[in-house]
DSSP file (Angstrom, degrees, kcal/mol; ACC not computed):
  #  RESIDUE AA STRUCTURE BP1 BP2  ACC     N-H-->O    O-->H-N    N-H-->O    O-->H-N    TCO  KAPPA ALPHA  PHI   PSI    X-CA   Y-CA   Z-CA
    1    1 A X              0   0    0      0, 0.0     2,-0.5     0, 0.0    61,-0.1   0.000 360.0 360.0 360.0 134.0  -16.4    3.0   -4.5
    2    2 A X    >>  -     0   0    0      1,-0.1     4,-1.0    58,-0.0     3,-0.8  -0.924 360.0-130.7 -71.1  92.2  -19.3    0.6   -4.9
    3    3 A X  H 3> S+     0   0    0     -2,-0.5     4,-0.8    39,-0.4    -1,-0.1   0.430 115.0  50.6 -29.1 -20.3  -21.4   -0.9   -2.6
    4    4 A X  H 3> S+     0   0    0      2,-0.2     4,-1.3     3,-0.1    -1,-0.2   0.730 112.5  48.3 -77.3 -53.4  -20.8   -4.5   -4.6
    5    5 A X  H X> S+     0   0    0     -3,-0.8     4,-1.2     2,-0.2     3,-1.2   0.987 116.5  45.1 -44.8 -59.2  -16.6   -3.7   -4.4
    6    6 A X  H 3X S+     0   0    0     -4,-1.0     4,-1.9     1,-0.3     3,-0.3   0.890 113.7  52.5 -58.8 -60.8  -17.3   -2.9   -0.4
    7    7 A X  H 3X S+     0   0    0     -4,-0.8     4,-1.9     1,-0.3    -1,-0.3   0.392 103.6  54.2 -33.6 -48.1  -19.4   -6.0   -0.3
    8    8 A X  H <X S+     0   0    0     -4,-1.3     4,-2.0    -3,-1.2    -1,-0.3   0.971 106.2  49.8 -37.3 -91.2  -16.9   -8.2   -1.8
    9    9 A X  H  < S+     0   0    0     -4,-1.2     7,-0.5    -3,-0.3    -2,-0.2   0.898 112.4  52.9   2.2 -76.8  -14.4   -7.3    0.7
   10   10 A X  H  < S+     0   0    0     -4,-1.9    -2,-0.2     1,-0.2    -1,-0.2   0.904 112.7  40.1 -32.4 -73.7  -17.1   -8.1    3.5
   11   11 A X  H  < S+     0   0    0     -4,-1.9    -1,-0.2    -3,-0.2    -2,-0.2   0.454  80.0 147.5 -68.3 -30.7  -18.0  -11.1    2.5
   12   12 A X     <  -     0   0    0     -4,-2.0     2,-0.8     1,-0.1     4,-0.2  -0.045  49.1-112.0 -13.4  80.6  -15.3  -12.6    1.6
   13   13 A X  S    S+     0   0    0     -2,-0.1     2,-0.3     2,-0.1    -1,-0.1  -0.606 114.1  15.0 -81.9  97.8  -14.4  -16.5    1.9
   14   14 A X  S    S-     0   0    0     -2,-0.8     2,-0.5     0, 0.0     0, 0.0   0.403 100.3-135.4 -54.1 172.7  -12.2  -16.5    4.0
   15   15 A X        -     0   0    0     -2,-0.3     2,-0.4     3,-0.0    -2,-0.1  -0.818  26.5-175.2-112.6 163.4  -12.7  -13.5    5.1
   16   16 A X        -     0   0    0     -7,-0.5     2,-0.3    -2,-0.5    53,-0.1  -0.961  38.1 -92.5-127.9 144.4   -9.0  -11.5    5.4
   17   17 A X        -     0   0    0     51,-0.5    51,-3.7    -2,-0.4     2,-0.2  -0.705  41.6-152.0 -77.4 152.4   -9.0   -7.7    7.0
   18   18 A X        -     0   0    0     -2,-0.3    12,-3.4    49,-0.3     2,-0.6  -0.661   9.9-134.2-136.4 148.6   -9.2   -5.2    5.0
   19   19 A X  B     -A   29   0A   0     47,-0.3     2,-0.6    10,-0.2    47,-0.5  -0.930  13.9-149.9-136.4 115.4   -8.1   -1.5    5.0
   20   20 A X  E     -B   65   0B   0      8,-2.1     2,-0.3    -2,-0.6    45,-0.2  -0.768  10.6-163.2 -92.6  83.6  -10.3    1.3    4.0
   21   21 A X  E     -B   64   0B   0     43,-2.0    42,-2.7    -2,-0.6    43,-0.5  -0.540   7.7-160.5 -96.5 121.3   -8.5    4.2    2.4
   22   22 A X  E >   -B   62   0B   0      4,-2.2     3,-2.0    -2,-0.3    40,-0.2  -0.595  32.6-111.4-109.0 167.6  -10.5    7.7    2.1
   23   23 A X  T 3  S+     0   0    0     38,-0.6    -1,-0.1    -2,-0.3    39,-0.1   0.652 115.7  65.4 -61.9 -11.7   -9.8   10.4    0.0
   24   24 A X  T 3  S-     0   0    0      2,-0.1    -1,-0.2     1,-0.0     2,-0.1   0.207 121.3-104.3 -99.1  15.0   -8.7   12.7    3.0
   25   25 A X  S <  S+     0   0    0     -3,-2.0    -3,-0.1     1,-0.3    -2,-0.1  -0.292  77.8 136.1  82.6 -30.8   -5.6   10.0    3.3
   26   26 A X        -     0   0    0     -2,-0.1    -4,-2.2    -5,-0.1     2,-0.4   0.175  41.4-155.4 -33.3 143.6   -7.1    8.1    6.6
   27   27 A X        -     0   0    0     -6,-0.2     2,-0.3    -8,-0.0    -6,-0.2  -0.938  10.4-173.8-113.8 150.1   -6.9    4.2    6.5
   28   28 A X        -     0   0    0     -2,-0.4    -8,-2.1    -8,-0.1     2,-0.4  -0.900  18.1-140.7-146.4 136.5   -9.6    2.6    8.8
   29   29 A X  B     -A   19   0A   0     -2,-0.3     2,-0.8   -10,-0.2   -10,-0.2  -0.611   5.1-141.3-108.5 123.4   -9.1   -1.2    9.0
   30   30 A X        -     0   0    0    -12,-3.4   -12,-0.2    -2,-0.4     5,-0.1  -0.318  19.3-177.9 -93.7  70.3  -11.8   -3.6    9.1
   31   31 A X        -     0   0    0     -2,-0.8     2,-0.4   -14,-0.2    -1,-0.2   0.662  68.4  -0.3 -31.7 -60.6  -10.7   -6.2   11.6
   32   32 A X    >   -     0   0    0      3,-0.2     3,-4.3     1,-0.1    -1,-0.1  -0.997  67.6-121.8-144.8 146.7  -13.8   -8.7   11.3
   33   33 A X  T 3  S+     0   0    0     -2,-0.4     3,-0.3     1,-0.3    -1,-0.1   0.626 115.0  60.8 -68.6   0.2  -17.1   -8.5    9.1
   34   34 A X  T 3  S+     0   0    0      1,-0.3     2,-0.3     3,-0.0    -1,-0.3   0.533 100.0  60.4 -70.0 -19.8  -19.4   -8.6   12.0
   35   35 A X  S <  S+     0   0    0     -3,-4.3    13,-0.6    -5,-0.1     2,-0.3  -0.325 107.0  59.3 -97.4  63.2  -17.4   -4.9   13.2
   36   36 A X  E     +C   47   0C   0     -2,-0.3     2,-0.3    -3,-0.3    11,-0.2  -0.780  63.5 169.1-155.5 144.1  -18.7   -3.4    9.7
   37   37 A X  E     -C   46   0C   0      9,-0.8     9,-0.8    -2,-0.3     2,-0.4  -0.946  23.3-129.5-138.8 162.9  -22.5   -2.9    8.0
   38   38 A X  E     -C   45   0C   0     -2,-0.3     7,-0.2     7,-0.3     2,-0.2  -0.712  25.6-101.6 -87.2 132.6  -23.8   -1.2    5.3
   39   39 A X        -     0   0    0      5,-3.1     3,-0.5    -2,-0.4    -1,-0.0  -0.459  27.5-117.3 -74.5 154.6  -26.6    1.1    5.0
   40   40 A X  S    S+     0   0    0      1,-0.3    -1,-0.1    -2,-0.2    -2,-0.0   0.864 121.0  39.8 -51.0 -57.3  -29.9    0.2    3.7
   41   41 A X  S    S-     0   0    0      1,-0.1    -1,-0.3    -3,-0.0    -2,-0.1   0.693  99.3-138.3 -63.7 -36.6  -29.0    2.6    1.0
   42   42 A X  S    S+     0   0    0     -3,-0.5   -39,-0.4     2,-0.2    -2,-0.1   0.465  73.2 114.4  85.2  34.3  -25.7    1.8    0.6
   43   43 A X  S    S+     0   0    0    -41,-0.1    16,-4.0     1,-0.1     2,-0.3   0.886  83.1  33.2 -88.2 -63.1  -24.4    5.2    0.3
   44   44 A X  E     - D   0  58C   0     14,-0.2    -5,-3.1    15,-0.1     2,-0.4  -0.518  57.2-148.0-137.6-151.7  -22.5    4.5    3.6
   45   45 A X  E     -CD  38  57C   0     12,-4.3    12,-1.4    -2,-0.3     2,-0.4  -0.868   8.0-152.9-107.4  93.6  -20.6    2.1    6.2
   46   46 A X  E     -CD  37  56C   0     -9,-0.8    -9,-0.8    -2,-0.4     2,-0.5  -0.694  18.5-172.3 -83.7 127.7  -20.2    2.0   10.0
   47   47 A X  E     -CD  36  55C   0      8,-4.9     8,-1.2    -2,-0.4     2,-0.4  -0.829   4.5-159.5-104.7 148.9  -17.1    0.3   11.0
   48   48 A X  E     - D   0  54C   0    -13,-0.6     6,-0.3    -2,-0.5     2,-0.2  -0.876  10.5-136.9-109.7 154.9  -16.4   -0.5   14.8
   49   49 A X    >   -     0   0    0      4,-2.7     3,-2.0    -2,-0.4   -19,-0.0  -0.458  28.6-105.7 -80.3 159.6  -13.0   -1.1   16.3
   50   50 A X  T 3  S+     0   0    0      1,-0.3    -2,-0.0    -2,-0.2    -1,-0.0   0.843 119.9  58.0 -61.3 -55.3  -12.0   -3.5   18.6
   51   51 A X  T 3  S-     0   0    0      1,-0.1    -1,-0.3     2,-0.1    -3,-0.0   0.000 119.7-102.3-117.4  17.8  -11.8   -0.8   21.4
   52   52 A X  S <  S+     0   0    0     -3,-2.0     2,-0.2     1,-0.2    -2,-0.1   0.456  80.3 133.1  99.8 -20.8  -15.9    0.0   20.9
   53   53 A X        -     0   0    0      1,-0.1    -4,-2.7     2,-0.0    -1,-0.2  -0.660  42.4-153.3-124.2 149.4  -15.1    3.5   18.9
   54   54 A X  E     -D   48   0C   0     -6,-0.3     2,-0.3    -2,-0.2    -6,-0.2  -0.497  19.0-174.0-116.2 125.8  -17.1    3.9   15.8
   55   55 A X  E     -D   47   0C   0     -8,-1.2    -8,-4.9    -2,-0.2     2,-0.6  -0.807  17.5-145.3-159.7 140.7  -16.5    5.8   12.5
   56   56 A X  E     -D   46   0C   0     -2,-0.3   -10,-0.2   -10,-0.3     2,-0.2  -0.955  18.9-154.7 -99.1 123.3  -19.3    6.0    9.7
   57   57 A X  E     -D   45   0C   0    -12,-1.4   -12,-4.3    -2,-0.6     2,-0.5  -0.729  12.4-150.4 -87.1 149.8  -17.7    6.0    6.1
   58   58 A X  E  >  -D   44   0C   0    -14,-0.2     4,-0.9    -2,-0.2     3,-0.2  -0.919  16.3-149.0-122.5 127.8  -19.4    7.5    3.0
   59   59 A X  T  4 S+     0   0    0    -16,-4.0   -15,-0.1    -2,-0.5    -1,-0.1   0.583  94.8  76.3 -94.3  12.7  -18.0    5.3    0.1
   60   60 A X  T  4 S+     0   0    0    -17,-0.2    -1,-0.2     1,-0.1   -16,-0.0   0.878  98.5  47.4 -75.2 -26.7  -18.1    8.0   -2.2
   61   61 A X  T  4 S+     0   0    0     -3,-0.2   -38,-0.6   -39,-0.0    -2,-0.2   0.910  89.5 102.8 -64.1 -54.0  -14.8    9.2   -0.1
   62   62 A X  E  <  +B   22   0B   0     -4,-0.9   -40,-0.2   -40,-0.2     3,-0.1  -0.028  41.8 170.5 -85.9 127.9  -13.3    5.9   -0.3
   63   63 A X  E     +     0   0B   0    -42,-2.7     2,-0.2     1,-0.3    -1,-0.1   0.122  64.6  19.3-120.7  24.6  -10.4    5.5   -3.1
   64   64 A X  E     -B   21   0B   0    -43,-0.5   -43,-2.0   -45,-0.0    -1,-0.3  -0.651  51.4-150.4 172.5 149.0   -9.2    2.2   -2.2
   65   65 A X  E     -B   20   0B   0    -45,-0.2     2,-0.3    -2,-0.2   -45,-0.2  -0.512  24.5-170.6 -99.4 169.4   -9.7   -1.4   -0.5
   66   66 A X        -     0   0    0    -47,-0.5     2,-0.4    -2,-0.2   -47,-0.3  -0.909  16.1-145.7-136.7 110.5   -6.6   -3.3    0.9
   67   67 A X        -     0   0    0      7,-0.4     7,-1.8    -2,-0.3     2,-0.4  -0.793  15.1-173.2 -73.9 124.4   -6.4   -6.8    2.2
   68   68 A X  E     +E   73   0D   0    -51,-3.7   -51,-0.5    -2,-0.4     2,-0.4  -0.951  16.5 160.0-111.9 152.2   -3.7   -7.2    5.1
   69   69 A X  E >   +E   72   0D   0      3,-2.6     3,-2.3    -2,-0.4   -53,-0.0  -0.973  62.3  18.0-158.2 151.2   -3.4  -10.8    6.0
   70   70 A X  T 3  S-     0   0    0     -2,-0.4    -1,-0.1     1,-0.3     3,-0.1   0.830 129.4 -64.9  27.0  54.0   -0.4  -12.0    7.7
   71   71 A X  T 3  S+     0   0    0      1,-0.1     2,-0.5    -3,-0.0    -1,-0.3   0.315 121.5  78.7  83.3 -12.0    0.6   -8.9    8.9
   72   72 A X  E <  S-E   69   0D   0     -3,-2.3    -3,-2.6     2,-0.0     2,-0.4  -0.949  71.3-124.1-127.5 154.4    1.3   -7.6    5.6
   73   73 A X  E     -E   68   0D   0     -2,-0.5     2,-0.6    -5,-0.2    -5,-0.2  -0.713  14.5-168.6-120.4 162.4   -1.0   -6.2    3.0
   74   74 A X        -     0   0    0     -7,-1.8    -7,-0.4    -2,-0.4     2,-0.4  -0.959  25.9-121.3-136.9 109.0   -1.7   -6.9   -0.7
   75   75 A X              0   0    0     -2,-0.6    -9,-0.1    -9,-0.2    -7,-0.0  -0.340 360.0 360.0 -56.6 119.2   -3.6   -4.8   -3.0
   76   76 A X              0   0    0     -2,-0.4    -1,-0.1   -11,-0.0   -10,-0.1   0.472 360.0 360.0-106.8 360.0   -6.7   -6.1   -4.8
């Protein structure tokens, strides 16, 4: 994954959530771009949840984006 693919995603107008799929099979869903940043480097990601909790992604683990938008999702 590429820090201009993650970026994309992010930024996105509209912006839709998004699904973050790592190589160890986890999804973590990016709910709004204000819960996600990039690192200066851009090696990795912190996304927050809704409920406060945290998880830092390396987007050399990441092997796929998803859009969900109305409850269902569509691969880009």
């Amino acid at each position: 994954m590429t820090t201009m693919e993650f970026r994309k995603y992010l930024h996105a107008r509209p912006f839709h959530p998004f699904a973050i799929h790592l190589a160890d099979g986890r999804e973590v869903l990016v709910h709004h771009e204000e819960f996600a940043a990039l690192a200066p480097s851009g090696r990795t990601a912190l996304v927050y949840q809704p409920d406060d909790s945290s998880e830092t992604i390396d987007l050399l683990l990441v092997i796929g984006l998803k859009t969900k938008s109305n409850g269902k999702s569509h691969r880009k």
